[in-house]
C-alpha positions in Angstrom: -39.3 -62.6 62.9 -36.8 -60.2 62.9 -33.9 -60.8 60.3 -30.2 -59.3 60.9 -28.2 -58.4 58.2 -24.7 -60.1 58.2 -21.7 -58.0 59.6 -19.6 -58.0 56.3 -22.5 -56.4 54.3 -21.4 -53.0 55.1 -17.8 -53.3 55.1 -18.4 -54.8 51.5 -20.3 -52.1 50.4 -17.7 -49.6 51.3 -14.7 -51.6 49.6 -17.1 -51.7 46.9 -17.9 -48.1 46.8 -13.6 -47.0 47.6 -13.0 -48.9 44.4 -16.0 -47.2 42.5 -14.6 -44.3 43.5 -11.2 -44.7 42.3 -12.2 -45.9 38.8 -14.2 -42.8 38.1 -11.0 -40.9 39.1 -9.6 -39.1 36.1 -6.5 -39.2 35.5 -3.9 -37.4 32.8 -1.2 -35.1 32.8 -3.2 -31.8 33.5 -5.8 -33.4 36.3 -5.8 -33.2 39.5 -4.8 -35.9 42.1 -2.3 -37.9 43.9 -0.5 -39.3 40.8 -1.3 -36.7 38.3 0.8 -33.4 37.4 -0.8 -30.1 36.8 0.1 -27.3 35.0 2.7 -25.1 37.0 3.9 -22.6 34.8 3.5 -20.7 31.3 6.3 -20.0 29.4 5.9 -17.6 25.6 8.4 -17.1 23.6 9.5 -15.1 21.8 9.7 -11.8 23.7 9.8 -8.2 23.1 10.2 -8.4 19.2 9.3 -5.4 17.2 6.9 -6.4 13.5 6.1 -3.8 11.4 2.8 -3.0 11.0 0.7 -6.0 9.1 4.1 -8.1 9.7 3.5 -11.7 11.5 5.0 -13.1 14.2 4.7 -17.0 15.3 4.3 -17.6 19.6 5.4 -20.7 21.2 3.6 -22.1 25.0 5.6 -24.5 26.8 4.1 -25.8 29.9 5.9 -26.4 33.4 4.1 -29.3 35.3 3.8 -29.6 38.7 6.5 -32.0 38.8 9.3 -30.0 36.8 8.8 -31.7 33.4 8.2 -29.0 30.4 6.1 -29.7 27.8 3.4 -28.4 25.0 0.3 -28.4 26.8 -3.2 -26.7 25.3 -3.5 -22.8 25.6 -5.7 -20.1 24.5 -4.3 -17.1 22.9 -5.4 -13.5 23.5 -3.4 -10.3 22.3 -4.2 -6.9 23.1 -3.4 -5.2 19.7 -3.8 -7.1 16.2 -4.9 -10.6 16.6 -3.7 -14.0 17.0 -5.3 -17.3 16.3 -5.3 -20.6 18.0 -1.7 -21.5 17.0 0.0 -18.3 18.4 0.9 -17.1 14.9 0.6 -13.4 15.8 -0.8 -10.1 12.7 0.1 -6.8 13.6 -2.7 -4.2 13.3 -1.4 -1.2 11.7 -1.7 0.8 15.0 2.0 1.2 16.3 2.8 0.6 19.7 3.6 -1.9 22.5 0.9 -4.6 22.9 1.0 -7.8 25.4 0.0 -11.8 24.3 -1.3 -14.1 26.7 -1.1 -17.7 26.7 -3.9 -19.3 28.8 -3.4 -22.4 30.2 -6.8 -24.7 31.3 -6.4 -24.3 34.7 -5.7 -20.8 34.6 -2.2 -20.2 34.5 -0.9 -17.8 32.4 2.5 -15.8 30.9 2.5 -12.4 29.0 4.9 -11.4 26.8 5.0 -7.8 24.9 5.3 -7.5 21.5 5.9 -3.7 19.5 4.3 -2.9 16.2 6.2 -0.1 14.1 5.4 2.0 11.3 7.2 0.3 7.9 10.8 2.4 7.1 10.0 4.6 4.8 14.1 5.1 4.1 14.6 4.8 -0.1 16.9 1.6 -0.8 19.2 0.8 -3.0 17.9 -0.9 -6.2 20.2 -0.5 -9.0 23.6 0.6 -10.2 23.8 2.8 -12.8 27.0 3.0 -15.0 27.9 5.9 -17.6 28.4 6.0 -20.1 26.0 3.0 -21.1 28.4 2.7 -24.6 31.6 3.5 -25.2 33.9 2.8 -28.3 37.6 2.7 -28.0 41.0 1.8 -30.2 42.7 -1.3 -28.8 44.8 -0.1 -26.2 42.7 2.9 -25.3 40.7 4.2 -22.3 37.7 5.4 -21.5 36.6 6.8 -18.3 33.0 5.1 -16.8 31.3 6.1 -13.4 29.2 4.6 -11.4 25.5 6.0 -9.0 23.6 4.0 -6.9 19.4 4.3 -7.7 17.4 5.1 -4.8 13.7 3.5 -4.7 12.7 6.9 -4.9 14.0 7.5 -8.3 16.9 9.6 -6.5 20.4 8.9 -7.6 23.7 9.3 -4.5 27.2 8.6 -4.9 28.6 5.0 -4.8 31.8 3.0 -3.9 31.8 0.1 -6.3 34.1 -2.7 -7.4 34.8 -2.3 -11.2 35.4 -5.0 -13.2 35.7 -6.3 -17.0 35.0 -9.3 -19.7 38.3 -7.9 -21.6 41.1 -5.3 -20.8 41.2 -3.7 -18.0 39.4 -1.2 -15.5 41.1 0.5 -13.0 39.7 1.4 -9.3 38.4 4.3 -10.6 36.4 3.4 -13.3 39.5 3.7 -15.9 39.2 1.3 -18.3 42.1 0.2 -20.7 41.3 -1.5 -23.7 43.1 -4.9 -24.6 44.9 -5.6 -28.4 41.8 -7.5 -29.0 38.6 -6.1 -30.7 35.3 -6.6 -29.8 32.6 -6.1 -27.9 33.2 -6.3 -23.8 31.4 -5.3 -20.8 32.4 -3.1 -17.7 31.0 -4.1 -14.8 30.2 -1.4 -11.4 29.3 -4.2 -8.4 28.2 -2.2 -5.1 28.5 -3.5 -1.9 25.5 -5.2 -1.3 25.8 -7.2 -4.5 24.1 -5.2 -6.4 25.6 -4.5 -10.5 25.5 -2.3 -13.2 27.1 -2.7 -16.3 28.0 -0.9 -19.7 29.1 -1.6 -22.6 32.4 -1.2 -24.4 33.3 -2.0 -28.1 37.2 -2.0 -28.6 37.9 -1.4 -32.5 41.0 -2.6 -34.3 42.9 -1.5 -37.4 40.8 0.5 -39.5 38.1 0.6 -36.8 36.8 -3.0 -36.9 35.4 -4.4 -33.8 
């Protein structure tokens, strides 16, 4: 005898498969589907700085979704000169030039920013002042006359606006310095620009040449 399966057995089963369906679903922020967002855009900053050669250089990824939010989302990093690891922190190689860094997102989406490598300044700096003459010895209420060089790195000495200064008596503009009606042992002081001082010595003597 033939037996007939009941009407609501099939619509059953494909309720019961719908809802299968959605639970298996994935969901997330970077997935597709009806209520999920997805990853719209790639933004890298910064862009177009110059590093010297085996200088670093930290990248940022921020992530347009699909619904206009920005956020950090998961990247790989590439660079076509030097390297760059997984946190966008960026090494110069020591080949100068302009080179490009990509930020990957999963789904494909990508931005490119440029970055340039130069060669290190080779320019001497500044690294001392220098202040003749290093001693001096003076009467109370003389003068002696002190000048001032800037040192290069190089070992090179050039000529050097300073601000003089002193611990007792005075010290013109010009490196004139007047001693006080107090002896002892003072110091002159050459400060250039940048911060950077020299100093000498000056011993004012009194009455019968004691300091």
């Amino acid at each position: 005898m033939h037996q007939r399966t009941p009407r609501w057995t099939g619509a059953f089963a494909a309720v019961f498969l719908a809802v299968a369906a959605a639970c298996d679903t994935p969901s997330g922020p970077f997935v597709g589907g009806p209520n999920t967002r997805s990853v719209a855009e790639v933004l890298v900053t910064p862009e177009g700085q110059t590093v010297q050669a085996g200088a670093t250089l930290q990248f940022q990824a921020r992530a347009v979704l699909s619904d206009g939010d920005t956020t950090t989302a998961p990247v790989t990093w590439s660079a076509t000169g030097g390297s760059i690891n997984a946190a966008g922190l960026f090494t110069a190689g020591q080949t100068v030039g302009a080179f490009r860094v990509v930020a990957r997102a999963q789904n494909g989406v990508a931005d490119t920013v440029t970055v340039n490598v130069a060669v290190p300044s080779t320019n001497p700096t500044l690294v001392a002042v220098v202040v003749s003459p290093a001693t001096a010895t003076v009467p109370a209420g003389g003068t002696a006359q002190f000048t001032a060089v800037g040192r290069l790195s190089n070992g090179a000495d050039q000529p050097l606006t300073v601000t003089w200064t002193a611990s007792g008596g005075a010290v013109s503009a010009t490196g004139l310095y007047t001693a006080g009606p107090v002896a002892g042992t003072f110091q002159v002081f050459a400060t250039s620009p940048g911060g950077l001082v020299g100093s000498a010595t000056v011993t004012v003597t009194g009455p019968g040449g004691v300091p």
